[in-house]
Predicted model as a PDB file, atoms N, CA, C, CB and O in Angstrom, pLDDT in the B-factor column:
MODEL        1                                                                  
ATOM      1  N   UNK A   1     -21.708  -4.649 -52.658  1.00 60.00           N  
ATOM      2  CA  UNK A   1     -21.146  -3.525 -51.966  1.00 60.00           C  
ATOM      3  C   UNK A   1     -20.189  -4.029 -50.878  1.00 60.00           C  
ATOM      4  CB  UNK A   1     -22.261  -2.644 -51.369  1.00 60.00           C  
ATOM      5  O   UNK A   1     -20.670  -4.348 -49.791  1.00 60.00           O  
ATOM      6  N   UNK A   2     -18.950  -4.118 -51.078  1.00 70.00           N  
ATOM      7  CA  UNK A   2     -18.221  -4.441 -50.591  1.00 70.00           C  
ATOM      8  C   UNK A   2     -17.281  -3.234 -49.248  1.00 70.00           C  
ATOM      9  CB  UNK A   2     -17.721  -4.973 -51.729  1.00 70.00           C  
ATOM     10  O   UNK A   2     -17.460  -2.017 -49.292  1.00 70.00           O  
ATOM     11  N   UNK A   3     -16.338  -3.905 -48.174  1.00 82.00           N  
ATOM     12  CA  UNK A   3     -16.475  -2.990 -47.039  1.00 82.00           C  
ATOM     13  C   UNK A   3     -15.275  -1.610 -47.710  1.00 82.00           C  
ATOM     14  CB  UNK A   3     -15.930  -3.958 -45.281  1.00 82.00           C  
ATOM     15  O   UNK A   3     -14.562  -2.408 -48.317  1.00 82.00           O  
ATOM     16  N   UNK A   4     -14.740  -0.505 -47.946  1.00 83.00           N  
ATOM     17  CA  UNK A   4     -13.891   0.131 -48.225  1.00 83.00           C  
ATOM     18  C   UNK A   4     -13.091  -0.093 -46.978  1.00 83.00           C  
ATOM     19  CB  UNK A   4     -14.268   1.360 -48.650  1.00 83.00           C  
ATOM     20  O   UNK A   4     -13.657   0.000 -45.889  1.00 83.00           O  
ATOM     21  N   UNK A   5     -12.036  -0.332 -47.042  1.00 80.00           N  
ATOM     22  CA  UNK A   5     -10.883  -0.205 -46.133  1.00 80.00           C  
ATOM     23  C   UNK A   5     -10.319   1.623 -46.118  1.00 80.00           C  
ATOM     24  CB  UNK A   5      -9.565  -1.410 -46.812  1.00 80.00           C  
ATOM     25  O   UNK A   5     -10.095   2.424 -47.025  1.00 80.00           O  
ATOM     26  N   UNK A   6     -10.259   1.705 -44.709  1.00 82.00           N  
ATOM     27  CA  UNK A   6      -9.671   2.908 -44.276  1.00 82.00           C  
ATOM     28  C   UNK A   6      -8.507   2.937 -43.042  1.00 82.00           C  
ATOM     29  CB  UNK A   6     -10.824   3.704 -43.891  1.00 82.00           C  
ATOM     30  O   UNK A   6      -8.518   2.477 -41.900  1.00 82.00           O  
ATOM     31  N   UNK A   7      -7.527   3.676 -43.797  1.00 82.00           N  
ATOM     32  CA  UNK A   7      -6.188   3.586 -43.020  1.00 82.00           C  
ATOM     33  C   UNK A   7      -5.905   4.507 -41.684  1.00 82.00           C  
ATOM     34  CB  UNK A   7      -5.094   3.951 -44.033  1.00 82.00           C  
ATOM     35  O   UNK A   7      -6.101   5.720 -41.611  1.00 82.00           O  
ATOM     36  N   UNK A   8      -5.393   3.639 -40.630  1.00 82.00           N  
ATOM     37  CA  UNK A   8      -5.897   4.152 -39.131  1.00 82.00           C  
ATOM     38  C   UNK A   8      -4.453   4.740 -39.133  1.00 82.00           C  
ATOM     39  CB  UNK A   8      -6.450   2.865 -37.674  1.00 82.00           C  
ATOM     40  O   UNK A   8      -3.401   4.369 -39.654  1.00 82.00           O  
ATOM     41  N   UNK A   9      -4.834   5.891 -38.283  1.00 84.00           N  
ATOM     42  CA  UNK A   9      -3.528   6.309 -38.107  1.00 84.00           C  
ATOM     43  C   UNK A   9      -3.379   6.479 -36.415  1.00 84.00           C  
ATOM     44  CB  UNK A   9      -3.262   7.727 -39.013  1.00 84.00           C  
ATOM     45  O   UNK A   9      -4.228   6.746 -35.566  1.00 84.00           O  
ATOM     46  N   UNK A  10      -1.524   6.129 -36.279  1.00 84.00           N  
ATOM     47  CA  UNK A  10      -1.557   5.867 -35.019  1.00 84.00           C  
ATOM     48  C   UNK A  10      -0.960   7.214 -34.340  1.00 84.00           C  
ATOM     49  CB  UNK A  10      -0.805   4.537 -34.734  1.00 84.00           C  
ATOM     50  O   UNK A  10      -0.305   8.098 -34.894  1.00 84.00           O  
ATOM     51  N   UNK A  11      -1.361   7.126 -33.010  1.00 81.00           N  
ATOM     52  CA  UNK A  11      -0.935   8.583 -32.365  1.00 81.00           C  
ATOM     53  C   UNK A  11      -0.384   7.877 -31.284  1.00 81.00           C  
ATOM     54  CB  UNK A  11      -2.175   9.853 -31.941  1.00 81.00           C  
ATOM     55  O   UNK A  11      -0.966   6.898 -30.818  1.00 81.00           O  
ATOM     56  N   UNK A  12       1.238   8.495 -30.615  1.00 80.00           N  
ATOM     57  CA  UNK A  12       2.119   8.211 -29.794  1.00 80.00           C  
ATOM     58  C   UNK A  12       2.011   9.094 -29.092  1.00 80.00           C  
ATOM     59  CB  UNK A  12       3.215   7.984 -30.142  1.00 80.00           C  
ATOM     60  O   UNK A  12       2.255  10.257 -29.414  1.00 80.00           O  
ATOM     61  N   UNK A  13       1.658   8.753 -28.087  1.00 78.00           N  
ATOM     62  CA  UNK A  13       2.450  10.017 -26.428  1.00 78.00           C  
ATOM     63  C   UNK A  13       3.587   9.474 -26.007  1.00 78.00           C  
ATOM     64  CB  UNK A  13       1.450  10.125 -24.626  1.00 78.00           C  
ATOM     65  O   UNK A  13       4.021   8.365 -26.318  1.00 78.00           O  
ATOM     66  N   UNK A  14       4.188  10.454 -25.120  1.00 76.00           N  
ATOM     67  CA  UNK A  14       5.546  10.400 -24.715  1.00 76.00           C  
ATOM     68  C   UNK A  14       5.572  11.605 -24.203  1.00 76.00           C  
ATOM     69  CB  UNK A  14       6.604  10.117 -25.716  1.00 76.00           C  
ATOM     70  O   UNK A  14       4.947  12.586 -24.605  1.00 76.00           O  
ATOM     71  N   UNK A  15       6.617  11.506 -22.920  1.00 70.00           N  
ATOM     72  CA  UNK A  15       6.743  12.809 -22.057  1.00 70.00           C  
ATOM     73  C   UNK A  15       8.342  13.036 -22.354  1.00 70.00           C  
ATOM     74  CB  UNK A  15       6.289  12.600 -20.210  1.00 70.00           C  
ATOM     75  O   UNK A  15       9.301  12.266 -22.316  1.00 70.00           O  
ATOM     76  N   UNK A  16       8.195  14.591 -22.702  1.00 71.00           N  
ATOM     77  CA  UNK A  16       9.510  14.960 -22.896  1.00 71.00           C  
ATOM     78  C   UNK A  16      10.841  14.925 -21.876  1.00 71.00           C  
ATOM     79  CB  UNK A  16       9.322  16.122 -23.244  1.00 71.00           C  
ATOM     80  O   UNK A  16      10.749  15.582 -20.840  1.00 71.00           O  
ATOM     81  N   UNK A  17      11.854  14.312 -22.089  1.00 72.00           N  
ATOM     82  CA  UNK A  17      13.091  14.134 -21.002  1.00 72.00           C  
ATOM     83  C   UNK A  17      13.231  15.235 -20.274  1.00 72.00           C  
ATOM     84  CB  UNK A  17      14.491  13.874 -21.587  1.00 72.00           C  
ATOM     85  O   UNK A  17      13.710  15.183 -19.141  1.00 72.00           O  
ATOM     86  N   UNK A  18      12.814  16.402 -20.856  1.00 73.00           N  
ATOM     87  CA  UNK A  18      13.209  17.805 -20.405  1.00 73.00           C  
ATOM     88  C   UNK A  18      11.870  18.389 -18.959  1.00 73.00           C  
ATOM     89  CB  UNK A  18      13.128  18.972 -22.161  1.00 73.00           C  
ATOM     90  O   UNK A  18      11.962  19.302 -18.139  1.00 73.00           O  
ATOM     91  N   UNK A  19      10.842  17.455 -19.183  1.00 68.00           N  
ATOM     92  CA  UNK A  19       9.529  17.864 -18.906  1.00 68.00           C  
ATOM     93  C   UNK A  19       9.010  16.314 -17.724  1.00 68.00           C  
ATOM     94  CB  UNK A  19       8.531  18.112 -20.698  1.00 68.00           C  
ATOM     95  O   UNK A  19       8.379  15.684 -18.571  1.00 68.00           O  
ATOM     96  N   UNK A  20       8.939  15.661 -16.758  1.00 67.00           N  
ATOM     97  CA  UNK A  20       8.811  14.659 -16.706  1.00 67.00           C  
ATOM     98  C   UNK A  20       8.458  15.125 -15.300  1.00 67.00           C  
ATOM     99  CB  UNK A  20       9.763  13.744 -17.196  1.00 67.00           C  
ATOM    100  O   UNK A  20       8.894  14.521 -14.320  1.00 67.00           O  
ATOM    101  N   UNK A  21       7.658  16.215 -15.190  1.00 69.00           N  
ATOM    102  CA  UNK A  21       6.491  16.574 -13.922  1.00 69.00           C  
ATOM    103  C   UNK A  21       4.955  15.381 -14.121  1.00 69.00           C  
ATOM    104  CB  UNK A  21       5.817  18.694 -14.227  1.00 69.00           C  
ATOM    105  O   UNK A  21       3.769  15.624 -14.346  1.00 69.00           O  
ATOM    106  N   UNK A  22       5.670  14.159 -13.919  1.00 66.00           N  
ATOM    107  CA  UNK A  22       3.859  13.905 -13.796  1.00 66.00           C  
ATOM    108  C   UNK A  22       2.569  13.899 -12.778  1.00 66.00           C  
ATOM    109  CB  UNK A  22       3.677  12.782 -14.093  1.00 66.00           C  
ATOM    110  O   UNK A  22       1.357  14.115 -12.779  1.00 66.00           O  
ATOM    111  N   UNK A  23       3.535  13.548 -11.995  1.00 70.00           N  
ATOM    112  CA  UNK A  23       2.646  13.842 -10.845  1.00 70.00           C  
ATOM    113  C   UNK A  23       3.274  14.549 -10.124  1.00 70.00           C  
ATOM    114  CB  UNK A  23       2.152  12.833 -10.108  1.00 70.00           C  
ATOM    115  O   UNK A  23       3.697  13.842  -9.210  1.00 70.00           O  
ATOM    116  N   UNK A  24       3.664  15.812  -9.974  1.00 73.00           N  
ATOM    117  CA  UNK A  24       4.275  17.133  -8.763  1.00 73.00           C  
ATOM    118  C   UNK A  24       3.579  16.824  -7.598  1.00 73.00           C  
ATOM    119  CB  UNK A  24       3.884  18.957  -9.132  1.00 73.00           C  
ATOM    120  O   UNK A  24       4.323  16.521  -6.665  1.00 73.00           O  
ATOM    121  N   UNK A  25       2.414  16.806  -7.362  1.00 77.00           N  
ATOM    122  CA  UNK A  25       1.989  16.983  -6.072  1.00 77.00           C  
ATOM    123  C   UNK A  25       1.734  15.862  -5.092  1.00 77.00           C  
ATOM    124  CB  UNK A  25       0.941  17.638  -6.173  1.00 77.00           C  
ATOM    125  O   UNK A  25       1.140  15.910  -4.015  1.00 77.00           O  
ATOM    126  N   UNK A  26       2.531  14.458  -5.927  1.00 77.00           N  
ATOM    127  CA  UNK A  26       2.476  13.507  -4.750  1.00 77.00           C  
ATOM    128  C   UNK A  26       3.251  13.517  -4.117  1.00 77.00           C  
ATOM    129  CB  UNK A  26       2.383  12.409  -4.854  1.00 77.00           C  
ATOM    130  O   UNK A  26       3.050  12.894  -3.075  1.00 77.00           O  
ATOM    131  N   UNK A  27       4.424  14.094  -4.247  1.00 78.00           N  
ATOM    132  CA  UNK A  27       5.671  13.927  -2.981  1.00 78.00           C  
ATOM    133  C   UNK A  27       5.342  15.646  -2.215  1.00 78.00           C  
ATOM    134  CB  UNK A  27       7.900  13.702  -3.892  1.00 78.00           C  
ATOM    135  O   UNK A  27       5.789  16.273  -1.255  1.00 78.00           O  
ATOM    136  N   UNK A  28       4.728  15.787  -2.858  1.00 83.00           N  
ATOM    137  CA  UNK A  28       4.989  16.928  -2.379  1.00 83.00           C  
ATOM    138  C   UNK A  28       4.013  16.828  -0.689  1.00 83.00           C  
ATOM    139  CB  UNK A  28       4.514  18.160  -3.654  1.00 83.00           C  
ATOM    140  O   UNK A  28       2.921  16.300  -0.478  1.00 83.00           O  
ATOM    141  N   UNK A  29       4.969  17.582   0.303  1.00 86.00           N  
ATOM    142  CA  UNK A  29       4.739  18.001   1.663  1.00 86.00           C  
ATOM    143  C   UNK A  29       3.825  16.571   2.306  1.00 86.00           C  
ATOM    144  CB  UNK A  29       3.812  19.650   1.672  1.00 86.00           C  
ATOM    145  O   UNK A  29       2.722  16.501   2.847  1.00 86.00           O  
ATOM    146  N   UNK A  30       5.008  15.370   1.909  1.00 85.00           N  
ATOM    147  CA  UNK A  30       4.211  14.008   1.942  1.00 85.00           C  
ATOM    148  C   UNK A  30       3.832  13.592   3.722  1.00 85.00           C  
ATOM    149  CB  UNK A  30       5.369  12.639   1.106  1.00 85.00           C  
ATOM    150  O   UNK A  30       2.795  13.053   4.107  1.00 85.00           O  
ATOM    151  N   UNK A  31       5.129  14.074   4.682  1.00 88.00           N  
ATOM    152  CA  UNK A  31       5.332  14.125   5.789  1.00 88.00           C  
ATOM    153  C   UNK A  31       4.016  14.433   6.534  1.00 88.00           C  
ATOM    154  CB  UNK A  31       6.335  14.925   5.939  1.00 88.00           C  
ATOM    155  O   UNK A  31       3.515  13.727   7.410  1.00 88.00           O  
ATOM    156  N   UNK A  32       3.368  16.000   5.884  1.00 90.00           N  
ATOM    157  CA  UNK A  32       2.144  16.391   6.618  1.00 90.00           C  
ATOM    158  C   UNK A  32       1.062  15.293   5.946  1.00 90.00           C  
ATOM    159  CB  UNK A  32       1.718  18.149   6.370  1.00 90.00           C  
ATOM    160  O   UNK A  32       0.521  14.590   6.799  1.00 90.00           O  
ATOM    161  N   UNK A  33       0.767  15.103   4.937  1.00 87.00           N  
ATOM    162  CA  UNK A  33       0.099  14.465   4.732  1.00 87.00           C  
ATOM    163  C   UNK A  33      -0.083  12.895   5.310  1.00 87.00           C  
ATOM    164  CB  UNK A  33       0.220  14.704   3.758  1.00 87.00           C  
ATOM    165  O   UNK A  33      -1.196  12.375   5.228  1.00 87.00           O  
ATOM    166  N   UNK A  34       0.828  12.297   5.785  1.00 84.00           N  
ATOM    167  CA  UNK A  34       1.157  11.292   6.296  1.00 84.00           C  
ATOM    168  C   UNK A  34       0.377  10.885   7.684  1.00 84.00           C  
ATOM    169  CB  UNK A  34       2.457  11.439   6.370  1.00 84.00           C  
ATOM    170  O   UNK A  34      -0.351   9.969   8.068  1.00 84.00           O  
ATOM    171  N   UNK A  35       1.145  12.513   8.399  1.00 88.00           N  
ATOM    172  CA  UNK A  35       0.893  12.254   9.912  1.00 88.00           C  
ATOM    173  C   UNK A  35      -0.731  12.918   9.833  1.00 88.00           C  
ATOM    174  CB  UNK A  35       2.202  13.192  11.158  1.00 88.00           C  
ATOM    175  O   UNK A  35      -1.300  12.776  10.916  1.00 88.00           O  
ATOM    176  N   UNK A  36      -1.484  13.526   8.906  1.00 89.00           N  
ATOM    177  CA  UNK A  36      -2.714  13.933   8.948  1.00 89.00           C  
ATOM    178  C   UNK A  36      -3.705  12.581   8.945  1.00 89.00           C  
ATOM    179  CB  UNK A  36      -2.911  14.922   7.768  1.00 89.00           C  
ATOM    180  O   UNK A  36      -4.782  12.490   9.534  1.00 89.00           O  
ATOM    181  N   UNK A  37      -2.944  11.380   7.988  1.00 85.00           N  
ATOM    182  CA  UNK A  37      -3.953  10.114   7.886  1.00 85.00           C  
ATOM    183  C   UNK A  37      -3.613   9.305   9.296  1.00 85.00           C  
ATOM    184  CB  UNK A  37      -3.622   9.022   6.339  1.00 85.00           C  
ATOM    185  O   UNK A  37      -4.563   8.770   9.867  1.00 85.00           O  
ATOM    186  N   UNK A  38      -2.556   9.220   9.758  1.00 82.00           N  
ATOM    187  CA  UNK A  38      -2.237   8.713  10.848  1.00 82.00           C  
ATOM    188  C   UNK A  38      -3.329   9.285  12.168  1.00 82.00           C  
ATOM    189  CB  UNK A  38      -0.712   9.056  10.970  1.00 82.00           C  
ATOM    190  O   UNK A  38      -4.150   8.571  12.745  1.00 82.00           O  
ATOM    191  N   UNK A  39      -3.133  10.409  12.376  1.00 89.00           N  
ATOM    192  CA  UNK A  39      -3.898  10.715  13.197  1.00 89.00           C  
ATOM    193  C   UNK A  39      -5.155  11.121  12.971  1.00 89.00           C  
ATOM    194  CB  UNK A  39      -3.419  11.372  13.742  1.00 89.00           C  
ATOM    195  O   UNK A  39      -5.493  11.786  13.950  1.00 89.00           O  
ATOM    196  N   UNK A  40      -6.129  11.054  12.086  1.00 89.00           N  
ATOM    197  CA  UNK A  40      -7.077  11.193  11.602  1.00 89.00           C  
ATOM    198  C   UNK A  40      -7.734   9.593  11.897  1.00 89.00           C  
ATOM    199  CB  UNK A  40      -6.832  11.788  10.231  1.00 89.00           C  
ATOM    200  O   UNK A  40      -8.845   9.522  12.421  1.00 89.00           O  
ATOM    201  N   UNK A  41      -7.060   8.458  11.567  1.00 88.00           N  
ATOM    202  CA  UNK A  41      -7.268   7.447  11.678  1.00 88.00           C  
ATOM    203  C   UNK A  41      -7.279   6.739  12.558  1.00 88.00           C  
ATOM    204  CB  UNK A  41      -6.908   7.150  11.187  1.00 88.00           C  
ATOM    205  O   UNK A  41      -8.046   5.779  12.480  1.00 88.00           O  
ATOM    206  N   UNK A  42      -6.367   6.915  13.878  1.00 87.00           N  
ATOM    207  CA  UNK A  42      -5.406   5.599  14.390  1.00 87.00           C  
ATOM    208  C   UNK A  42      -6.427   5.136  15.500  1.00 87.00           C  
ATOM    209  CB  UNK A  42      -3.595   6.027  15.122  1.00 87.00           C  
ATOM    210  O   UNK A  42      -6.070   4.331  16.361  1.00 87.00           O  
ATOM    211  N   UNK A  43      -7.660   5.640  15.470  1.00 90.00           N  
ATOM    212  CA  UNK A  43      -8.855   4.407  16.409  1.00 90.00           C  
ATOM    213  C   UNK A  43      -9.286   3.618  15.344  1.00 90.00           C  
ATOM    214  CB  UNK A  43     -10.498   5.111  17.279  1.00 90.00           C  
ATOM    215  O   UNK A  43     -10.070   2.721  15.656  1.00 90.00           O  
ATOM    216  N   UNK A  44      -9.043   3.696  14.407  1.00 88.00           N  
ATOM    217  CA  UNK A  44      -9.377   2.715  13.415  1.00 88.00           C  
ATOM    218  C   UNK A  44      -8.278   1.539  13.353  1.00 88.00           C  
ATOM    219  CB  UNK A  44      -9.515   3.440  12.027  1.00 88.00           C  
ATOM    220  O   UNK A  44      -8.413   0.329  13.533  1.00 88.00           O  
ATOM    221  N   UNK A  45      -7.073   2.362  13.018  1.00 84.00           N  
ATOM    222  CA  UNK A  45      -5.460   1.166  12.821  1.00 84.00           C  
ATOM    223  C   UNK A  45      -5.634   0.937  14.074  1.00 84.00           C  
ATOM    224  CB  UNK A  45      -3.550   1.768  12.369  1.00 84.00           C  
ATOM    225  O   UNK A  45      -5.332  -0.256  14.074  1.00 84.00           O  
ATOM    226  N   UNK A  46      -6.085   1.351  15.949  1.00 87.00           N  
ATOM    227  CA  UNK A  46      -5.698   0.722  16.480  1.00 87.00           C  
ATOM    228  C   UNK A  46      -6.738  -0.570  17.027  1.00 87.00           C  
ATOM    229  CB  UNK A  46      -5.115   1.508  17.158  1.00 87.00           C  
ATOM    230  O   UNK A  46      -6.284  -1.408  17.805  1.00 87.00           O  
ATOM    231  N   UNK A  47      -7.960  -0.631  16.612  1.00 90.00           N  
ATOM    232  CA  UNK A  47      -8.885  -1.596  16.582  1.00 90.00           C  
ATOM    233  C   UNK A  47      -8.505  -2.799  15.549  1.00 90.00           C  
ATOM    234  CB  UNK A  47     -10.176  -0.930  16.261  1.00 90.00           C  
ATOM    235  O   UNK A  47      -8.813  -3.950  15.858  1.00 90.00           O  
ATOM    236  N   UNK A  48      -7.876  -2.545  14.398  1.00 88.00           N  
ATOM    237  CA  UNK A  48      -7.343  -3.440  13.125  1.00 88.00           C  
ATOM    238  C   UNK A  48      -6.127  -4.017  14.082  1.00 88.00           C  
ATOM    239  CB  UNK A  48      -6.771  -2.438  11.430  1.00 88.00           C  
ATOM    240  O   UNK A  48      -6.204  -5.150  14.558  1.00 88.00           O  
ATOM    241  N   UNK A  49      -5.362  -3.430  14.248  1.00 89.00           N  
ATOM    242  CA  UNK A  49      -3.647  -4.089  15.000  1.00 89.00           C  
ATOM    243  C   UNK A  49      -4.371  -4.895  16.111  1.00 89.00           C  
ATOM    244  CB  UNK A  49      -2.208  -2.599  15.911  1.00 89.00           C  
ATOM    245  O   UNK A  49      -4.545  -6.111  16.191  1.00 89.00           O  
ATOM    246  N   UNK A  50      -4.748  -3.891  16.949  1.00 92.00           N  
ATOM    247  CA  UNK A  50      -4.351  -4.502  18.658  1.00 92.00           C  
ATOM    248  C   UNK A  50      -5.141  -6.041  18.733  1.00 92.00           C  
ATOM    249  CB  UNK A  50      -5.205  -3.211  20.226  1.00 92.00           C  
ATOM    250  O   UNK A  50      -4.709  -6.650  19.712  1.00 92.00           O  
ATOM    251  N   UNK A  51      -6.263  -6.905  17.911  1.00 94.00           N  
ATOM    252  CA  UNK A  51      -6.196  -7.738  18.009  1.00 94.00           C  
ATOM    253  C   UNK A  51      -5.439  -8.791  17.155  1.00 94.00           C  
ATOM    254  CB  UNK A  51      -7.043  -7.718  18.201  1.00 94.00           C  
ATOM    255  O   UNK A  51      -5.522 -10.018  17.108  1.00 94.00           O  
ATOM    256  N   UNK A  52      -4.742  -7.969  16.555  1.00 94.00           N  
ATOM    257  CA  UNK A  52      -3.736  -9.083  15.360  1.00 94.00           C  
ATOM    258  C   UNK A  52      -2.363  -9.271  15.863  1.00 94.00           C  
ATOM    259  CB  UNK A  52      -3.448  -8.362  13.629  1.00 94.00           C  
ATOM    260  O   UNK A  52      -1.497 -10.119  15.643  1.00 94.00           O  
ATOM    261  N   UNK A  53      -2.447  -7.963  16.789  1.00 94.00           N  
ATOM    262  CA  UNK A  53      -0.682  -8.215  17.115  1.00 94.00           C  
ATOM    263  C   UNK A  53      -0.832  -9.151  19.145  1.00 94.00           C  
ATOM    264  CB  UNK A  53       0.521  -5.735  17.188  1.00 94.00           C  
ATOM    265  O   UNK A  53       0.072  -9.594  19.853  1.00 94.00           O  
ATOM    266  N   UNK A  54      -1.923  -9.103  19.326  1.00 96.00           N  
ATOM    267  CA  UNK A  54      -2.407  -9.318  20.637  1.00 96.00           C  
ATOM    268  C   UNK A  54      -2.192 -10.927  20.091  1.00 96.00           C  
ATOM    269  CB  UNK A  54      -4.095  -8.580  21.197  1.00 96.00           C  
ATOM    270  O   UNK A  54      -1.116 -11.503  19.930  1.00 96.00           O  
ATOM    271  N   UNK A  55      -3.622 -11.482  19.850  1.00 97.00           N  
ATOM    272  CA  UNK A  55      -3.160 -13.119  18.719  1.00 97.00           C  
ATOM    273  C   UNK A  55      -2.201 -13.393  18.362  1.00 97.00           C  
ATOM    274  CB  UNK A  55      -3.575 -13.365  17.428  1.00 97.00           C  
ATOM    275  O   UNK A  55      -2.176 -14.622  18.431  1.00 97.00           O  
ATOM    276  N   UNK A  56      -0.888 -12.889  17.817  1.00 97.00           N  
ATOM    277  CA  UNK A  56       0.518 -13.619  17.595  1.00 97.00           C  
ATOM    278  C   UNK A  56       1.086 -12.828  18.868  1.00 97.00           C  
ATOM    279  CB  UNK A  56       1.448 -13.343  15.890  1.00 97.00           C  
ATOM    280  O   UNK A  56       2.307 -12.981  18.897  1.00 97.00           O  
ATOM    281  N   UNK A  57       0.792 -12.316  19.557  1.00 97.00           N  
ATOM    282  CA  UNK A  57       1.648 -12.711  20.903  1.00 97.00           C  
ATOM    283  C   UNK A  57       1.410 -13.476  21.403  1.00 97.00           C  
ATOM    284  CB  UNK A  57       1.779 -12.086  21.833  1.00 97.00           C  
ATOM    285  O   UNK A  57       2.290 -14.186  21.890  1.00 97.00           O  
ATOM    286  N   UNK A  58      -0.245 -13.824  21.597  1.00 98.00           N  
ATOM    287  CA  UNK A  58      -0.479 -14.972  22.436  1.00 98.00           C  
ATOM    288  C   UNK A  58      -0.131 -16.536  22.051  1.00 98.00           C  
ATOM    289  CB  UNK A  58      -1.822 -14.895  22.675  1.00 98.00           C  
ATOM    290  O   UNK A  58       0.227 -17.531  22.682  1.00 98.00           O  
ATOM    291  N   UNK A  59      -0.448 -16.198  20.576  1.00 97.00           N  
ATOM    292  CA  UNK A  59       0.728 -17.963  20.053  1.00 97.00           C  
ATOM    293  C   UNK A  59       1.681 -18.203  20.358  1.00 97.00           C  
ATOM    294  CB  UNK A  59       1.268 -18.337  18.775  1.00 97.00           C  
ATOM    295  O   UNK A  59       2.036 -19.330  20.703  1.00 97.00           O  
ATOM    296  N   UNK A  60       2.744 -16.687  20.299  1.00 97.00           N  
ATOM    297  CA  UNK A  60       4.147 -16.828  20.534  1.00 97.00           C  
ATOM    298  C   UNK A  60       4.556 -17.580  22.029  1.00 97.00           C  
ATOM    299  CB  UNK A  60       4.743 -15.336  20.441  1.00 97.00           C  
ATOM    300  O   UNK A  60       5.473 -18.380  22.220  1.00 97.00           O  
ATOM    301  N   UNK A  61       3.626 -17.081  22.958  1.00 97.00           N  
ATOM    302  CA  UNK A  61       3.462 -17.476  24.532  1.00 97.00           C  
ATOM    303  C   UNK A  61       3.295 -18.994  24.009  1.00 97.00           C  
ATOM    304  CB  UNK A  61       1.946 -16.676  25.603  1.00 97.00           C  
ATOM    305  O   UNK A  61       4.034 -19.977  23.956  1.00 97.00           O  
ATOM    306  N   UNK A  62       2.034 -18.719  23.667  1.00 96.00           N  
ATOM    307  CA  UNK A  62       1.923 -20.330  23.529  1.00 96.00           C  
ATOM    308  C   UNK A  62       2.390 -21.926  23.110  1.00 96.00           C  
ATOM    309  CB  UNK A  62       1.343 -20.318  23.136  1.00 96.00           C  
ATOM    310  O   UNK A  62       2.224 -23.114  23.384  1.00 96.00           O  
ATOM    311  N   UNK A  63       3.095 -20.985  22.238  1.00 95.00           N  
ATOM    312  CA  UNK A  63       3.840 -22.212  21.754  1.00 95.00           C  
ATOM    313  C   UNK A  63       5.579 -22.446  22.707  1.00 95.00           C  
ATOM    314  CB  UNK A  63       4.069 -21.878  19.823  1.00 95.00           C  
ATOM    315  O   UNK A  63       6.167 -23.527  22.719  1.00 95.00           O  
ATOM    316  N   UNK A  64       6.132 -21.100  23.448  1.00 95.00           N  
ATOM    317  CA  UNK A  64       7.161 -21.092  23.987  1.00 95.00           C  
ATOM    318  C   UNK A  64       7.000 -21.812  25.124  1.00 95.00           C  
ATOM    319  CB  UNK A  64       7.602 -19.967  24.110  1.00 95.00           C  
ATOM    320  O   UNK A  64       7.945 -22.558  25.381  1.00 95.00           O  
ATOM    321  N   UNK A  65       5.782 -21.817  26.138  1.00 94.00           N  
ATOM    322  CA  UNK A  65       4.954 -22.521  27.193  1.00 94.00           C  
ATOM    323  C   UNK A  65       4.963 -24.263  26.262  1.00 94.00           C  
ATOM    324  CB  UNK A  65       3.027 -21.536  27.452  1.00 94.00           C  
ATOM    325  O   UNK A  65       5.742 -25.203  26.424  1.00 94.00           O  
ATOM    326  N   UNK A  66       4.349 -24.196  25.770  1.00 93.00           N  
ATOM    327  CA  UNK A  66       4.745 -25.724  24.653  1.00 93.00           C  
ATOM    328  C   UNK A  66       6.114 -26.774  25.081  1.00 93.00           C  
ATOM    329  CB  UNK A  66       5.294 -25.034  22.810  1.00 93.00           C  
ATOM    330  O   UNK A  66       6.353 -27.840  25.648  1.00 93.00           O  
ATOM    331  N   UNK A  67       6.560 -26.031  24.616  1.00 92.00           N  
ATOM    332  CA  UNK A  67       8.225 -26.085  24.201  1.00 92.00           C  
ATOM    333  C   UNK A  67       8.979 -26.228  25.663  1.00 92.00           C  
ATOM    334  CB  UNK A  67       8.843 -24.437  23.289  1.00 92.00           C  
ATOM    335  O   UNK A  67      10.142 -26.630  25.698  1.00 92.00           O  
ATOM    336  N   UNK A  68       8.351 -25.922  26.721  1.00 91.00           N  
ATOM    337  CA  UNK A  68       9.033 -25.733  27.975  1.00 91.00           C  
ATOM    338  C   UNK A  68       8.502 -26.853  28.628  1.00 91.00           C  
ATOM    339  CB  UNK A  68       8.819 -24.373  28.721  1.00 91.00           C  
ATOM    340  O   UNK A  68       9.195 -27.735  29.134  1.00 91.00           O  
ATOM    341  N   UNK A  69       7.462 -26.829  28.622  1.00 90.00           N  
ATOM    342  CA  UNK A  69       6.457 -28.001  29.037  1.00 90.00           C  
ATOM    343  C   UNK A  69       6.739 -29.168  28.625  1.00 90.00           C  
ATOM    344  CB  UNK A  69       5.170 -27.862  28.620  1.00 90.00           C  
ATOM    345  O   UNK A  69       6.242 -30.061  29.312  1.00 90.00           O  
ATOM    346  N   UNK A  70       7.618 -29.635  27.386  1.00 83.00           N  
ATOM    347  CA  UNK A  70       7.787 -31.020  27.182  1.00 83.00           C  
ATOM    348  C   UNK A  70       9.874 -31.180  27.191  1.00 83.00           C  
ATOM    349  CB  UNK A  70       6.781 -31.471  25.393  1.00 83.00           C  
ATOM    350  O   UNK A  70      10.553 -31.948  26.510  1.00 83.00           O  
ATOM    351  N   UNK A  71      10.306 -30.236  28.127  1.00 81.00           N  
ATOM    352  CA  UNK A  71      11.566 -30.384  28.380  1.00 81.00           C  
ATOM    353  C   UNK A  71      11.655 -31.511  29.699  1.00 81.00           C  
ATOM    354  CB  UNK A  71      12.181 -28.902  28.630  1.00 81.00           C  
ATOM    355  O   UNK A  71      10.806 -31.725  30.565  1.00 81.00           O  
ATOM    356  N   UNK A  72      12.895 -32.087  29.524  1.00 68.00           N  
ATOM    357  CA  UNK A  72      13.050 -33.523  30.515  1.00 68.00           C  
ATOM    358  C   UNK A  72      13.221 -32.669  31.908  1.00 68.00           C  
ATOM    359  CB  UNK A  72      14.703 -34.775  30.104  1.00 68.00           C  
ATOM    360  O   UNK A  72      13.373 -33.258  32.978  1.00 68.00           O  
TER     361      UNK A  72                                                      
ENDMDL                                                                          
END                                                                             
């Protein structure tokens, strides 16, 4: 008893040129949505930043203090 072969048939999608809504509602009224995560959030972004941007200032000092420090 051998296996019978059966012929697969293939199915294509494609969005029509005329029709090419795929996602409508991501741009949509993106502005409010934007400033809603912003301010919903920003004790969070500002605990994440203020010590990352605090640390490359203080290198930046540091290394400019460097640099001054070994002038003749």
């Amino acid at each position: 008893m051998g296996k019978v072969p059966i012929r697969m048939k293939a199915v294509v999608y494609s969005l029509s040129p005329f029709q090419q809504k795929v996602m409508p509602g991501l741009w949509k009224d993106i502005t409010t949505k934007l400033h809603h995560k912003v301010t919903e959030n920003w004790i969070s972004a500002g605990l994440l930043l203020g010590p990352v941007v605090g640390t490359y200032q203080y290198a930046m000092w540091y290394k400019e203090q460097e640099k001054l420090s070994h002038r003749y």
